[in-house]
C-alpha positions in Angstrom: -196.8 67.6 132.2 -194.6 68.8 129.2 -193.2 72.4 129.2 -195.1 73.3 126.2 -198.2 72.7 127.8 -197.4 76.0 130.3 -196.4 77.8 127.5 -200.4 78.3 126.5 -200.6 81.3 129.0 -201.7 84.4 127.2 -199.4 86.9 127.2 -199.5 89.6 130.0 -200.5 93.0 129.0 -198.5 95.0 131.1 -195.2 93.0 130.3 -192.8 95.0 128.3 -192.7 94.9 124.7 -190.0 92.7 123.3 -189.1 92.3 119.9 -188.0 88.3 119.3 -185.9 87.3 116.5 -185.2 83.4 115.7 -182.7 82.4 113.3 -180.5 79.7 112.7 -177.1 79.8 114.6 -173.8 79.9 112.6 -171.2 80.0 115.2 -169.3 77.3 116.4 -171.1 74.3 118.6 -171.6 70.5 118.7 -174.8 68.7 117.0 -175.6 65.4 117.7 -177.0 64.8 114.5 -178.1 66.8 111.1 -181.4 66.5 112.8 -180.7 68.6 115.7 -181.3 72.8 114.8 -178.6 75.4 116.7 -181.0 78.5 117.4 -180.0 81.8 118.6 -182.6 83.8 119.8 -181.9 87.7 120.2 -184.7 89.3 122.3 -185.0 93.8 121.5 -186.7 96.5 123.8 -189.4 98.1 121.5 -189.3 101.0 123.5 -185.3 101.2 124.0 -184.1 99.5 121.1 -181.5 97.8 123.6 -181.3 94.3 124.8 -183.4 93.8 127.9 -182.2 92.9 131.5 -181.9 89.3 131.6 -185.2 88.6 133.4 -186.9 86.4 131.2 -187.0 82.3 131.0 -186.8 81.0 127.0 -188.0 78.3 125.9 -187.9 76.8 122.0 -189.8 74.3 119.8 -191.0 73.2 116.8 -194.2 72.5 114.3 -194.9 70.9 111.1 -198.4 70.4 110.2 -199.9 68.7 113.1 -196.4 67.8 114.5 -194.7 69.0 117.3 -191.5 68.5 119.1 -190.5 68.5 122.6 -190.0 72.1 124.1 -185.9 72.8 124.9 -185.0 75.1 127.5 -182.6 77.9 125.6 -179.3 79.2 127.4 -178.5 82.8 128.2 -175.0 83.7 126.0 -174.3 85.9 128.4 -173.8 83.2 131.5 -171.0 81.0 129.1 -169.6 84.1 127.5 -169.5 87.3 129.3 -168.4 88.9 126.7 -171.7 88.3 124.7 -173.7 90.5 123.9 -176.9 90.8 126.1 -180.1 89.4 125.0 -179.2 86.7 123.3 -179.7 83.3 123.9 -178.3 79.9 122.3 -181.3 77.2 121.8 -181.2 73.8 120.3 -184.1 71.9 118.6 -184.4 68.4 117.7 -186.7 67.2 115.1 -187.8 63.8 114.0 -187.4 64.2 110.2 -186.2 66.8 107.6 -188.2 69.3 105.7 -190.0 72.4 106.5 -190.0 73.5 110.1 -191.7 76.5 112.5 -189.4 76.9 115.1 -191.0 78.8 117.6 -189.7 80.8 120.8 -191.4 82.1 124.1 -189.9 84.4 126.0 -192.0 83.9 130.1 -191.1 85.7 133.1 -188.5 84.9 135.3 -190.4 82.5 138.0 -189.2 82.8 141.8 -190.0 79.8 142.9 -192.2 76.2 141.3 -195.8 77.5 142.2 -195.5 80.8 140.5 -197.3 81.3 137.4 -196.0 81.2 134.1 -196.3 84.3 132.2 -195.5 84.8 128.6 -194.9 87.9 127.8 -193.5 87.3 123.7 -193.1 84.6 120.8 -191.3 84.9 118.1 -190.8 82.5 114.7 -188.8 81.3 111.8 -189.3 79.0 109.0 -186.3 76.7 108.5 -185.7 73.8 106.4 -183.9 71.1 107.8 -182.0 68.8 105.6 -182.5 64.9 106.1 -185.1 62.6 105.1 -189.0 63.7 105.4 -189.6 60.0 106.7 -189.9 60.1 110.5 -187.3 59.0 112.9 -187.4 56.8 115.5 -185.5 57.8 118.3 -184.9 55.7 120.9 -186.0 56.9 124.2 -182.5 57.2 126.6 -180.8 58.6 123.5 -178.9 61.1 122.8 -175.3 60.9 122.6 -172.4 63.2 122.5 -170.5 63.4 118.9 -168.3 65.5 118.0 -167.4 67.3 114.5 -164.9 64.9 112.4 -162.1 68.3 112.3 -163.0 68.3 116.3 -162.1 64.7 116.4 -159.0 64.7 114.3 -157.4 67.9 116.0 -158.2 66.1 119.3 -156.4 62.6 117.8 -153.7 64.7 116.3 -153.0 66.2 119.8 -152.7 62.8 121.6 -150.4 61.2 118.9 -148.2 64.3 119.4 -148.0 63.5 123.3 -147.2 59.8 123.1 -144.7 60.6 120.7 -143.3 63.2 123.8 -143.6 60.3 126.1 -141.8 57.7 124.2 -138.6 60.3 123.2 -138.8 60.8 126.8 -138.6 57.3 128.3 -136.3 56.8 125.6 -133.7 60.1 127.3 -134.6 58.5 130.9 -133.2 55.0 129.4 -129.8 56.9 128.7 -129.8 59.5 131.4 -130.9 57.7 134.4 -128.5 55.3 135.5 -130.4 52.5 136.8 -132.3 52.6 133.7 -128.8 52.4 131.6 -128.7 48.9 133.6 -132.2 47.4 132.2 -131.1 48.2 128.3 -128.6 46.0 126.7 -125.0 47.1 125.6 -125.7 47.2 121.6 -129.3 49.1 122.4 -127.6 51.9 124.1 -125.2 52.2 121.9 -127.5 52.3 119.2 -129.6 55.9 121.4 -126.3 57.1 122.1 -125.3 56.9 117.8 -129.0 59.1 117.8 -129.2 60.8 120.8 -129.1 64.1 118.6 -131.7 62.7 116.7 -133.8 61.8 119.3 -133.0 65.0 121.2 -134.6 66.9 118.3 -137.6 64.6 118.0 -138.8 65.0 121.5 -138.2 68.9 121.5 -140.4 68.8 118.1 -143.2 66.7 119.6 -143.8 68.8 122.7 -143.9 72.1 120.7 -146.4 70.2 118.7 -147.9 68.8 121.6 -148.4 72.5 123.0 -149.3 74.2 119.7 -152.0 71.5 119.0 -153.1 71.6 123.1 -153.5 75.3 122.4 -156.0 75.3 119.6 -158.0 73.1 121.5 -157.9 74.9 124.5 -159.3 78.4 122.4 -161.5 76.4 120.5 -163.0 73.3 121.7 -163.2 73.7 125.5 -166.8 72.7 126.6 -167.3 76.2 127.5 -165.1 79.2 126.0 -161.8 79.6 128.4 -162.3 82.4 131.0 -159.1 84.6 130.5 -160.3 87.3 133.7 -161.1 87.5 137.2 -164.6 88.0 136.1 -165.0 85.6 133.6 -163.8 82.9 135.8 -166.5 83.6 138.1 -169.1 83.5 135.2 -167.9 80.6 134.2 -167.5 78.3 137.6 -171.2 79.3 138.0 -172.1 77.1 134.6 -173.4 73.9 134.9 -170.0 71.8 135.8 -167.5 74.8 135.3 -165.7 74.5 138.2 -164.6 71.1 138.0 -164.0 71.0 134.3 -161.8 74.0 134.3 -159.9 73.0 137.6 -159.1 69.6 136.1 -158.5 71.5 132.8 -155.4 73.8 134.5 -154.2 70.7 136.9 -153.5 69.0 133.6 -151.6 72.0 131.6 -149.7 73.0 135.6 -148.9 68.9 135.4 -147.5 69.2 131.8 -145.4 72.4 132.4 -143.6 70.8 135.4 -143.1 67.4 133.6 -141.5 69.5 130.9 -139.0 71.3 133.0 -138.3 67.7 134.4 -136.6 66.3 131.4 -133.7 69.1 131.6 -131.8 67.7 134.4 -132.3 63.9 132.3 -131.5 65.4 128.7 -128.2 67.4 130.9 -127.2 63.6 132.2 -128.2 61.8 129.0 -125.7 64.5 127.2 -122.6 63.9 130.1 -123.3 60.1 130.1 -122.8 60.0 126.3 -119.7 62.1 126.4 -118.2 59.7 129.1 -118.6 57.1 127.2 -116.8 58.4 124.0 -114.0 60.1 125.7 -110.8 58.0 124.9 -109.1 56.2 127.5 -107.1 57.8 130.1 -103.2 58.5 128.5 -100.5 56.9 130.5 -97.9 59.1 132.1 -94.2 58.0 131.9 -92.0 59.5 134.2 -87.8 59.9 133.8 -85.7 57.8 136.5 -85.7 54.5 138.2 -88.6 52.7 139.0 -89.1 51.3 142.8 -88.6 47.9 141.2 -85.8 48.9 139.2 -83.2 47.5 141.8 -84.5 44.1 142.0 -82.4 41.6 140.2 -83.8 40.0 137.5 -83.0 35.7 137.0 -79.8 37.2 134.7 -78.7 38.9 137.4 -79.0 42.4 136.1 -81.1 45.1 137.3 -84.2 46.6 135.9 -83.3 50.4 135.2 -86.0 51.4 132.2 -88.3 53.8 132.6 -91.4 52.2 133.7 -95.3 54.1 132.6 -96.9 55.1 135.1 -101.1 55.4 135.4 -101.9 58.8 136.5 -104.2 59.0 139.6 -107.8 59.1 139.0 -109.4 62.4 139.1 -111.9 63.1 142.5 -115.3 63.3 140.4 -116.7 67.0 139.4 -119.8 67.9 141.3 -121.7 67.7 138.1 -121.0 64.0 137.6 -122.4 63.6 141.4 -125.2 65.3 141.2 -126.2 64.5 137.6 -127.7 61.0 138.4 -129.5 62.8 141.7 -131.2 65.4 139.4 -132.0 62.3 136.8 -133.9 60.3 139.1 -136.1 63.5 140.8 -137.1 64.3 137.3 -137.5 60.4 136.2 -139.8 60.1 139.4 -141.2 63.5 138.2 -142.3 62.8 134.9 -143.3 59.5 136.3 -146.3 61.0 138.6 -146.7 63.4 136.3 -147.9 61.3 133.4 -150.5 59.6 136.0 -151.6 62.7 137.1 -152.7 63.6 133.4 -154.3 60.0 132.6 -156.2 61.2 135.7 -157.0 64.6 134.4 -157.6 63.4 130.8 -160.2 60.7 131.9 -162.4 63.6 133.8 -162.3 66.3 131.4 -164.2 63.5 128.6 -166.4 62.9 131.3 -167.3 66.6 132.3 -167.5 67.2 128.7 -170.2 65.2 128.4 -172.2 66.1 131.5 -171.5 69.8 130.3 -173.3 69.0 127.0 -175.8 66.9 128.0 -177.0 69.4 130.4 -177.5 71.8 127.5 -179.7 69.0 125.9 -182.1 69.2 128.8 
């Protein structure tokens, strides 16, 4: 049986008097199609004037004419935003076609359990027109699919262009900072990163503050629900339909990002001392004033070798940077390494907990 049918309960005269308001919602949300109506619902205490307690189920549809859509379920604002005001509610609507539309609430009592009644206790009503063609639309039955806004979709593009830009400068520094890496690239190709190594230096610093400023937008604006900032609002929010996984793979990947940053400073501090070894000039010869130990052999003249010969200096014992450089190199090669993994991993289930996130609203 449809939900609409239940929703032809009179109303219960001793339920409290609610005022219901229906209009169409401006704030920020995904459609999946010019067809489908954003709601917000706002139910008032006649006798109070104040938002009720949140003991009340919602439910929203639409008429034209004879027509009728499908009854929606409508979300409490309060249970994805705790910072919303009470007694408001978030609906969405889909039509068939455009033109004029009744889109209707009912507020029921709160049900306990299946085999209670249902109990309406107020409606409320708005006139909208819907923009599209007033020829009806087939929909096909399975489908409704997730799309996104095109700025939603171009910030989201612009943020991943940003981070494989990061990741190439970076296996670009690992290719001059990690020395069995050196041994893969040929001679004129690391001569060529070392003649830009400023260059590239600057690059992959300007693609990971991108890479962060872009991350950030998206993770104030376009997170499937709004990002939980308190104690409290985490708790609202791991209680929503796939919270808890969303936002846990959501702070594995920005924990995974912060420690793969901190891991190219130990390969950009090698990169750096293997460039400056190889343009340091060769080591100067010393010479040193008296005979040389071969000075008394006779030469096939018969005379005896008494110039002053040059001598190499000794080579110097290596600094303890130059030891542990290469060490640090590889660690943060091997970091950034499982790193990036670890974020193809927490990429892939964020798009898929999006999705389950808003197709449970389109229940």
């Amino acid at each position: 049986m449809r939900l609409w049918g239940l929703l032809l309960v009179p109303l219960a005269a001793t339920a409290p008097a609610l005022d219901v308001r229906v209009e169409q919602s401006t704030a920020h949300g995904t459609l999946v199609d010019p067809l489908s109506m954003n709601l917000t619902v706002t139910l008032t205490d006649r006798s109070t004037g104040q938002p009720p307690d949140p003991a009340f189920d919602l439910f929203a549809f639409a008429t034209a004419g004879a027509e009728k859509t499908t009854t929606f379920p409508c979300a409490l604002d309060r249970a994805n935003d705790p910072a919303a005001p009470l007694g408001r509610y978030s609906c969405t609507v889909i039509v068939d076609h455009g033109g004029s539309w009744e889109f209707r609430a009912v507020v029921n009592k709160k049900r306990s359990g299946p085999k209670d009644p249902v109990v309406s206790v107020a409606q409320g009503a708005a006139t909208i027109e819907v923009s599209g063609s007033a020829a009806p639309v087939n929909r096909p039955a399975q489908g409704r699919g997730i799309k996104g806004r095109p700025w939603e979709i171009f910030v989201l593009w612009v943020h991943s262009a940003f981070a494989a830009a990061w990741f190439a400068g970076v296996a670009l520094l690992l290719a001059l900072g990690v020395p069995g890496a050196r041994r893969l690239v040929s001679g004129r190709g690391l001569h060529r990163l070392e003649e830009r190594f400023d260059l590239l230096l600057k690059g992959t610093a300007a693609a990971a503050a991108l890479t962060v400023g872009s991350g950030t937008y998206l993770l104030l604006q376009q997170t499937a629900y709004k990002t939980p900032f308190s104690p409290s609002a985490v708790h609202g929010v791991f209680s929503l339909p796939y919270g808890r996984p969303y936002f846990l793979a959501l702070g594995t990947k920005l924990a995974l990002y912060a420690v793969m940053l901190a891991a190219t400073v130990p390969v950009v501090r090698e990169a750096g001392r293997q460039l400056r070894v190889a343009s340091a000039p060769a080591p100067a010869t010393e010479h040193r004033p008296g005979r040389d130990p071969w000075a008394s052999a006779p030469t096939p003249s018969g005379r005896t070798l008494v110039a002053d010969m040059p001598v190499i200096a000794p080579s110097r014992v290596p600094s303890p940077e130059s030891r542990s450089g290469p060490v640090a190199a590889r660690v943060g090669a091997v970091v950034i390494g499982a790193g990036g993994l670890g974020l193809w991993v927490c990429v892939t289930l964020l798009k898929y907990f999006h999705e389950l996130v808003e197709a449970s609203r389109l229940r």
